[in-house]
C-alpha positions in Angstrom: 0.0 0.0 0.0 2.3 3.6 -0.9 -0.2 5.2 1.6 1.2 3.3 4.4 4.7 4.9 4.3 2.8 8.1 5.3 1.7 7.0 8.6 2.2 9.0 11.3 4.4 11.7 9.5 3.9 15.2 9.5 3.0 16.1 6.3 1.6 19.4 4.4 -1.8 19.1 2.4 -2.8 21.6 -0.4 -6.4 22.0 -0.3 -8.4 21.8 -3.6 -11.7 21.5 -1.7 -11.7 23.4 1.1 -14.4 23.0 4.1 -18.0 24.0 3.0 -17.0 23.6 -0.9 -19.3 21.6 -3.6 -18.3 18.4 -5.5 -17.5 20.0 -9.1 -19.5 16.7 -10.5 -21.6 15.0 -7.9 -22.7 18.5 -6.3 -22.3 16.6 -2.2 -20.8 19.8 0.3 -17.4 18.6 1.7 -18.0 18.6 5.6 -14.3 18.9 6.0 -11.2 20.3 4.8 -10.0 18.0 1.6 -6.8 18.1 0.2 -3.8 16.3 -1.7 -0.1 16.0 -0.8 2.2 17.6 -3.4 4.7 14.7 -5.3 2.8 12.0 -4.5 1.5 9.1 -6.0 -1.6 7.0 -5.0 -3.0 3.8 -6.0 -4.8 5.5 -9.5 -2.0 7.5 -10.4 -2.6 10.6 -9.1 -1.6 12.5 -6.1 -2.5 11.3 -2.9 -5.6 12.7 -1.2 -6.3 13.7 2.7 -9.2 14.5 5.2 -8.0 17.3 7.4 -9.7 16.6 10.6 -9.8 19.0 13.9 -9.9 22.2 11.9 -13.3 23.9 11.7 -12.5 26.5 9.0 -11.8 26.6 5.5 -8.4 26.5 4.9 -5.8 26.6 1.9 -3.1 24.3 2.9 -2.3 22.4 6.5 0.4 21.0 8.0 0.0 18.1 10.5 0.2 14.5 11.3 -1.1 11.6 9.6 -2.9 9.3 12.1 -4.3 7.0 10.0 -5.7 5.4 6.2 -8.9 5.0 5.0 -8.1 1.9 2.9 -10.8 1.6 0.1 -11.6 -2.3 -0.7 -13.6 -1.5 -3.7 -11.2 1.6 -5.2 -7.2 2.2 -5.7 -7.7 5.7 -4.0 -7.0 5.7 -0.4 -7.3 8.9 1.8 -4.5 9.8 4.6 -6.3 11.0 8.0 -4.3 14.6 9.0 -4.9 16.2 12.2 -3.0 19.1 14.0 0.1 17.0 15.6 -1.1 15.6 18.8 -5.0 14.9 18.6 -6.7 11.9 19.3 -9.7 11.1 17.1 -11.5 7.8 17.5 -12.1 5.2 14.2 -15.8 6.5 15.7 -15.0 9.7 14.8 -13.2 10.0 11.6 -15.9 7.5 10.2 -18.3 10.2 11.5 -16.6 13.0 10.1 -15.8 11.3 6.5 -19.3 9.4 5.7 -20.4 12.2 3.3 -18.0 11.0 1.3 -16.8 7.1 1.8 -20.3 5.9 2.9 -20.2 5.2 -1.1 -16.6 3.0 -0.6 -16.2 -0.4 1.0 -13.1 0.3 3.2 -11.3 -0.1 6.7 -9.0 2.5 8.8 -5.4 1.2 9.4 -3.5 2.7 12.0 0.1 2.7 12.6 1.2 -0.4 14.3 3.8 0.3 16.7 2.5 -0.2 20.2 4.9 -1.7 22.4 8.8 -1.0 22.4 10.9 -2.8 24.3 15.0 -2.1 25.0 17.6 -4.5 26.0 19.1 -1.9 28.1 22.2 0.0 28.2 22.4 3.4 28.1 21.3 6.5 25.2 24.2 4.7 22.6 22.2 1.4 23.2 19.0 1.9 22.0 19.5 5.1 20.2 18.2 3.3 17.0 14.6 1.8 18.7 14.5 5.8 20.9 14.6 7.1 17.7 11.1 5.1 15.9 9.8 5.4 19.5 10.0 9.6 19.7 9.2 9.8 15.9 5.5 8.2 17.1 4.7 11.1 18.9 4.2 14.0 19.0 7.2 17.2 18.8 4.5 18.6 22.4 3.9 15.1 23.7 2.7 14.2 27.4 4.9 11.2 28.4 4.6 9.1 31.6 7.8 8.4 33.0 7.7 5.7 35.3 11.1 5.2 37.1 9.7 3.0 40.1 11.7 -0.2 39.2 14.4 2.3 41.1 14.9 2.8 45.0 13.1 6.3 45.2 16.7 8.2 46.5 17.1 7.8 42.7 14.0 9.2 41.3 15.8 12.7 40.6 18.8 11.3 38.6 16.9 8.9 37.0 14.2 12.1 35.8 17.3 13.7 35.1 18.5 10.9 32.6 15.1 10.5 31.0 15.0 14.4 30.6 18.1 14.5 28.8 16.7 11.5 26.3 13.5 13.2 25.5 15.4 16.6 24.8 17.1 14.2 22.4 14.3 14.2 20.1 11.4 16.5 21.5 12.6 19.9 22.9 8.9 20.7 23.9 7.9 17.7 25.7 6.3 17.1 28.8 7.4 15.0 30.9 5.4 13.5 34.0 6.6 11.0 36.7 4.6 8.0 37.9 5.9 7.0 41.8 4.7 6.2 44.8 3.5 9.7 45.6 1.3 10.5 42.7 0.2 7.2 41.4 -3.2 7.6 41.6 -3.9 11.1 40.4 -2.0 9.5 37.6 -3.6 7.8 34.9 -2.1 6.7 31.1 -4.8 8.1 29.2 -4.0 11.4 30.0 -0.8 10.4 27.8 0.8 10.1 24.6 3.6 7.3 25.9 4.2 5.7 28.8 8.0 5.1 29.7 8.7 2.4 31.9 11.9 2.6 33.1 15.0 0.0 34.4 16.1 -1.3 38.1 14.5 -4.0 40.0 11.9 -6.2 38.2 10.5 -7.4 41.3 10.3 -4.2 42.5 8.4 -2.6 39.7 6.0 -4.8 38.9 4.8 -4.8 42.8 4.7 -1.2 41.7 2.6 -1.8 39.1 0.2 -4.5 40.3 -0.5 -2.7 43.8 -1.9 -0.1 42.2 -3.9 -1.4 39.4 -1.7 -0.2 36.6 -1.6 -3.1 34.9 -5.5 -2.7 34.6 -5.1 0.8 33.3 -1.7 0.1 30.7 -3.7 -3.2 29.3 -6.6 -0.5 28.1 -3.9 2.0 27.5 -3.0 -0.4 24.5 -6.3 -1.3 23.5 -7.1 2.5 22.8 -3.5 2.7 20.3 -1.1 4.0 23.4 2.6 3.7 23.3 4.4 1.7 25.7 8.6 2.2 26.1 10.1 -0.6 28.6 13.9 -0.3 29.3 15.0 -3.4 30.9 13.1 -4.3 34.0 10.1 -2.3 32.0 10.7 -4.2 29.4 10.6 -7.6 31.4 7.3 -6.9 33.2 5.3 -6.6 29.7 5.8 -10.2 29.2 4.3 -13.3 30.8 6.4 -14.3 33.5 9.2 -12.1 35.1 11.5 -14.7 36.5 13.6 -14.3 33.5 15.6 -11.6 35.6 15.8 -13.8 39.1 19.3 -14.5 38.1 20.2 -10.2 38.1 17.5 -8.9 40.7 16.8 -9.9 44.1 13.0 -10.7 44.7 13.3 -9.6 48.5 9.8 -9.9 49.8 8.4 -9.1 46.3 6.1 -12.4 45.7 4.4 -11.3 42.5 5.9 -13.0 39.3 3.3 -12.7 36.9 4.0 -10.2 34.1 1.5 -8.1 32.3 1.3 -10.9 29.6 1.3 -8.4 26.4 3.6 -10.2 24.5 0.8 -13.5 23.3 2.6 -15.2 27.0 5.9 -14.7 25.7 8.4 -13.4 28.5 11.1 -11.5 27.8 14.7 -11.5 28.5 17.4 -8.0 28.6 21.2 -7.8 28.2 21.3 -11.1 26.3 23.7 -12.8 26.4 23.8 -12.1 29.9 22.9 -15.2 32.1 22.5 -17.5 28.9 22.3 -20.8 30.5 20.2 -19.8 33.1 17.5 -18.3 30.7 17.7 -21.6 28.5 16.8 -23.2 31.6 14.4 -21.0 32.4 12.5 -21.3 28.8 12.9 -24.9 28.7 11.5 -25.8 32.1 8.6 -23.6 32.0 7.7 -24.0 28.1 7.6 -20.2 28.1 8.6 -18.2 24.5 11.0 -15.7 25.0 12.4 -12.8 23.5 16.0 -12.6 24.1 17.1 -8.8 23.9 20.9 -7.6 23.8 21.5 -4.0 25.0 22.1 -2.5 21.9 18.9 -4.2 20.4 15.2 -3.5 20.0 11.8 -4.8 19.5 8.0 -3.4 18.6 5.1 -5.2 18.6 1.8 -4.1 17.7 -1.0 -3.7 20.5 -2.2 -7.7 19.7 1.3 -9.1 21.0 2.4 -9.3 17.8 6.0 -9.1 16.4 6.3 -5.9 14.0 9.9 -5.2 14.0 13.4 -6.0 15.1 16.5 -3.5 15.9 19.8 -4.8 15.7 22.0 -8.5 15.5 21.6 -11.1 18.1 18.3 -11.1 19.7 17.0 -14.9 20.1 13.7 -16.5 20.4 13.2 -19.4 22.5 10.8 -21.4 22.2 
């Protein structure tokens, strides 16, 4: 599909039929602004068109981000979705805000994929490559969770200070919100373009995270197309079991085990090929599938558990 390479970009659309303009043959009043994207190509041969969504006046040309396809199953013509970079519109609501034109098309919305990104570890030269795909998904004024519990909490200022310094990487006008102890529940993901779930003690964070219902609230965050980061330990907790990392972290009086099981009950192992033998074990004993991540190494699935992508050489699957 060429549309497809347009998702999520920020892209400019020149508008030939502006909000509150008539069809030149079919005489139907365009109930949003409708554009195409200069040098393009689309499915028929000519330039690609767009719905610009979230602006309630006429307008000549738009730049913003495209959020999603309408992919016609009857026609070669599919439209890109652009809204002003970071707003959220439902499937509801661009079907809502389109029918008075595709209610005559067969069709389906695709999204972009990415939903869950998880890091071997290491530190910003590590997993510059997986940062990167991971900022580009969001947007330049993004809210982002930061969730640094898998820490002891004496560390909670360096460890804000270290995820500061990666955001301002990529987005210089990010905001950045903490997720500990103090605030947990006046925090919720929704509110949120990303959720970053930092590194430290496995044991530790997933107490975190089960004590407070947040695995509740990051299993819907995914549902409704939010983006999940886990470093390490966060990285460990998405999967099915966490006892993967028993051979690095100390489970103290942590008793929980049980991870958030995002990955279709595949665990997941970081700094491969760190503890080797001990993870074969692990994999072979309990029958578990796991994802075997090397620090400078990546991997994103899509919001079903699904594998969409790898970073790097020498991550393993066990099966």
């Amino acid at each position: 599909m060429l549309a497809k390479q347009y998702l999520n970009k920020i892209i400019n659309v020149k508008m030939d039929r502006p909000l509150g303009s008539k069809h030149p043959k079919h005489g139907f009043i365009y109930e949003t602004n409708y554009g195409f994207i200069p040098n393009t190509i689309s499915g028929d041969g000519k330039e690609l068109d767009a719905y610009v969504l979230g602006i309630n006046k006429p307008m000549d040309e738009f730049t913003g981000r495209c959020i999603a396809i309408i992919h016609r199953t009857d026609d070669d013509d599919d439209k890109l979705i652009v809204v002003p970079d970071g707003t959220k519109i439902t499937d509801e609501e661009i079907e809502s805000l389109t029918a008075y034109q595709e209610k005559w098309f067969k069709h389906i919305i695709i999204r972009n994929s990415f939903a869950i990104f998880l890091a071997g570890g290491g530190g910003y030269e590590d997993s510059a490559e997986l940062d990167k795909q991971f900022f580009e998904n969001i947007p330049e004024n993004a809210k982002i969770l930061y969730c640094p519990a898998a820490m002891s909490s004496d560390r909670y200022p360096s460890a804000l200070e270290w995820f500061s310094g990666l955001v301002r990487r990529y987005h210089n006008t990010a905001i950045i919100d903490m997720l500990i102890e103090e605030n947990v529940k006046s925090r919720n993901p929704d509110d949120y373009n990303a959720v970053f779930i930092g590194g430290g003690n496995t044991y530790k964070l997933l107490d975190f995270i089960i004590k407070n219902e947040l695995d509740k609230k990051l299993k819907k965050y995914i549902s409704n197309d939010g983006l999940i980061y886990g470093g390490s330990a966060g990285a460990i907790i998405l999967g099915k079991n966490i006892n993967t990392a028993s051979a690095e972290d100390e489970s103290g009086c942590y008793t929980n085990t049980d991870g958030l099981n995002l990955l279709n009950d595949a665990c997941v192992a970081c700094h491969w090929p760190k503890h080797e033998d001990y993870i074969r074990n692990f994999a072979i004993e309990n029958k578990f599938k796991t994802y075997c991540i090397p620090e400078n190494c990546g991997m994103i699935f899509d919001k079903t558990g699904d594998l969409v992508k790898t970073i790097g050489n020498g991550i393993e699957v066990l099966n």
